[in-house]
C-alpha positions in Angstrom: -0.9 -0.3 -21.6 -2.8 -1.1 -18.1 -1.2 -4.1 -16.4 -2.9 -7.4 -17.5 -4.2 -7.8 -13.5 -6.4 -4.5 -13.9 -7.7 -5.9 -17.5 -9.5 -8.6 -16.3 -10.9 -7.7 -13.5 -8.2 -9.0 -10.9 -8.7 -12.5 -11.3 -5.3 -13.4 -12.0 -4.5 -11.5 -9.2 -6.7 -13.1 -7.1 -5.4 -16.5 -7.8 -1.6 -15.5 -7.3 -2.5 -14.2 -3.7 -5.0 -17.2 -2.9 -2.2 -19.0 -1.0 -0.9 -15.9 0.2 -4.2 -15.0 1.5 -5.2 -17.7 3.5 -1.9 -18.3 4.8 -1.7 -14.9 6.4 -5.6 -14.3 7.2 -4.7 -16.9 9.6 -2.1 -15.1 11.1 -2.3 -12.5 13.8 -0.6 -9.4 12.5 0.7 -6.1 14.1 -1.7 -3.8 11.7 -2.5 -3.7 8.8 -3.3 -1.2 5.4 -5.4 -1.0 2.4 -3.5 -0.8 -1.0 -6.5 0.6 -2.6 -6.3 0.8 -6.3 -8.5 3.1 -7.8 -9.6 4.6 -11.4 -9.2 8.4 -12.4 -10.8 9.2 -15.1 -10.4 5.9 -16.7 -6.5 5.5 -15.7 -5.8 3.0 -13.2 -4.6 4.0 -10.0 -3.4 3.8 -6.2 -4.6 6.0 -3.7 -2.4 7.1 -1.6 -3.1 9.6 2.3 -0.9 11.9 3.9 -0.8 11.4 7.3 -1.9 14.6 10.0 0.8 16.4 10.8 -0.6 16.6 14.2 -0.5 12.8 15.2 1.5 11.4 17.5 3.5 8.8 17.0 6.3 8.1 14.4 4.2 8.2 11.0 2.7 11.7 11.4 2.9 14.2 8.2 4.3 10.8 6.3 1.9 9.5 3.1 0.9 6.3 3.7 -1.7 4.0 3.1 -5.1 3.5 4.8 -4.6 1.4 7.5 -3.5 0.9 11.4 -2.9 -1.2 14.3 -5.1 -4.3 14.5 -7.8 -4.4 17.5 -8.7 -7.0 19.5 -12.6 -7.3 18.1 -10.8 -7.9 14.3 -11.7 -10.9 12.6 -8.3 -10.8 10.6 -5.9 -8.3 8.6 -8.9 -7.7 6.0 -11.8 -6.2 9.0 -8.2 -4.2 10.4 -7.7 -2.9 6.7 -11.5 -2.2 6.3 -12.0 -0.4 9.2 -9.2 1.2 9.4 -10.3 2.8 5.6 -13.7 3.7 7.2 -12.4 5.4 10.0 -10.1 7.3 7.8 -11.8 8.0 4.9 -15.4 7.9 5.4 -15.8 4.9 2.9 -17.3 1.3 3.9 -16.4 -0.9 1.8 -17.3 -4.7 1.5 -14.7 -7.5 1.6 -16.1 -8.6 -2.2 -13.8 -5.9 -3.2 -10.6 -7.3 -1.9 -8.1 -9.2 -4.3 -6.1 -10.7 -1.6 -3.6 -10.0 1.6 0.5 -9.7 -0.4 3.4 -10.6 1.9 3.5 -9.0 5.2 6.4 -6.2 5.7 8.2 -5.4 9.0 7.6 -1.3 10.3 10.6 0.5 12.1 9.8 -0.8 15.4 9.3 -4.5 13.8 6.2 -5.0 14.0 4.7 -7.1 11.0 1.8 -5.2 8.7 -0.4 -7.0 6.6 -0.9 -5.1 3.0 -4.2 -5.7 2.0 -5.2 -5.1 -1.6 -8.3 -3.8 -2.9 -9.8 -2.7 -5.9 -11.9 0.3 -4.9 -13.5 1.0 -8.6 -13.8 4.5 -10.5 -12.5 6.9 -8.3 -15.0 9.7 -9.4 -17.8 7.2 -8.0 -16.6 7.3 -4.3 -17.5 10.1 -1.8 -14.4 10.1 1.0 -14.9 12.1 3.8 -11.1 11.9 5.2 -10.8 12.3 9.0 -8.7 15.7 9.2 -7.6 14.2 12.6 -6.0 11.5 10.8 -5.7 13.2 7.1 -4.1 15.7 6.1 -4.6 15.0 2.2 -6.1 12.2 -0.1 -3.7 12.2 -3.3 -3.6 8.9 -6.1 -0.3 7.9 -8.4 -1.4 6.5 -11.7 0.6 3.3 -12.6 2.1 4.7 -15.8 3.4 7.4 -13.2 4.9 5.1 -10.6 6.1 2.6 -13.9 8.4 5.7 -15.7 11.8 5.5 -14.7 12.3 8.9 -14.1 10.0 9.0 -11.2 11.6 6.1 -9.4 14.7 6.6 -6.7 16.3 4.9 -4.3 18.2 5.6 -0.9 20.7 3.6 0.4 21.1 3.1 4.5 24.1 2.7 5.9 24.9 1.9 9.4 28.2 2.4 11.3 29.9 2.5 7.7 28.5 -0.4 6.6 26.3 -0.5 3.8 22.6 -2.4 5.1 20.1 -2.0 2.6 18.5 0.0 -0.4 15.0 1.4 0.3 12.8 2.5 -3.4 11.6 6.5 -3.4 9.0 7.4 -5.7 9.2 10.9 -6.9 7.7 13.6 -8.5 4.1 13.2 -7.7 2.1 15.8 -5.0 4.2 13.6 -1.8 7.3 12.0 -1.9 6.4 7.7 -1.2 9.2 5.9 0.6 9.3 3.8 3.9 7.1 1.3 4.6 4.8 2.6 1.9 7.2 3.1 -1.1 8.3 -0.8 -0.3 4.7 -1.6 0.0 4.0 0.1 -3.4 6.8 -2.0 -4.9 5.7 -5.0 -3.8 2.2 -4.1 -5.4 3.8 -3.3 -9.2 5.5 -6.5 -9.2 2.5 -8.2 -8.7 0.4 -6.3 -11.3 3.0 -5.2 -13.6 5.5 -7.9 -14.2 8.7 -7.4 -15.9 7.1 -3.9 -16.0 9.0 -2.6 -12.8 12.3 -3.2 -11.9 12.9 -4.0 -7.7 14.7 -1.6 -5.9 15.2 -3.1 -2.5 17.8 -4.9 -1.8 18.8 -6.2 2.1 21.8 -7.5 2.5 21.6 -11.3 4.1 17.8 -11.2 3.3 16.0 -12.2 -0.2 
């Protein structure tokens, strides 16, 4: 069954990242990315990119979302996650479809990103032109994928012997998700598919 968010049309959604939303539109963040969900042939979605192997820098050849580092002309996180989208994927989209900004999430270098989710619509209705500068691919996970058990993992980080924290892995689809991404897309299931998904991060000290 689709989660209850995508049944009607995001407005519970909406009103559970209302506070959220205005809280952190206020708030200058680091960069920011576009959790764009997405139909495919009827079955809801997220799209995910993989990033060109031929960047610099220390996502290259990673899947990730849309997104990047904010510049100095953006409004807020949602005109960084916007036109970060265009510039990677050839699609302007306006901020009507945009359900709301979930809680930010600290990159390896610290740095808070802003996850911006959006509802980009039927998949089959879009025409993406990814940059191959930036893109390597353009894949999507279904959420009945990402919700089966068997195509959820986990890794656990140690440091100096000491257990730290356990990161989620999603499996099994055309890229492997973890990082920032596979956190990102956890976040994103508990809010749209609750009591659906079991969390898989766990830092010790932290909640």
């Amino acid at each position: 069954s689709l989660p209850p968010c995508l049944l009607r049309g995001g407005q519970r959604c909406r009103g559970l990242l209302e506070k959220s939303t205005v809280r952190y539109k206020k708030e200058t963040m680091g960069a920011a990315v576009l959790v764009s969900l997405c139909s495919v042939a009827g079955d809801p979605a997220i799209l995910y990119t993989l990033r060109s192997s031929t960047l610099t820098g220390l996502y290259k050849g990673q899947v990730s979302f849309p997104g990047g580092k904010r510049d100095d002309s953006d409004q807020d996180a949602i005109t960084t996650a916007l036109r970060e989208t265009q510039e990677e994927l050839g699609i302007q989209l306006k901020e009507d479809c945009v359900w709301g900004i979930m809680r930010p999430v600290p990159d390896r270098t610290n740095m808070m990103v802003a996850s911006v989710l959006a509802n980009l619509g039927p998949l089959e209705n879009l025409t993406l032109k990814p940059n191959p500068q930036e893109v390597e691919a353009v894949f999507t996970l279904s959420f009945s994928h990402l919700l089966q058990e068997k195509n959820q993992g986990y890794t656990h980080y140690c440091r100096d012997g000491i257990y730290r924290y356990t990161m989620p892995v999603f499996l099994h689809g055309p890229h492997r998700v973890w990082g920032l991404t596979a956190i990102v897309t956890e976040l994103t299931l508990e809010l749209l598919a609750p009591g659906k998904y079991r969390r898989r991060t766990y830092v010790v000290g932290r909640h």
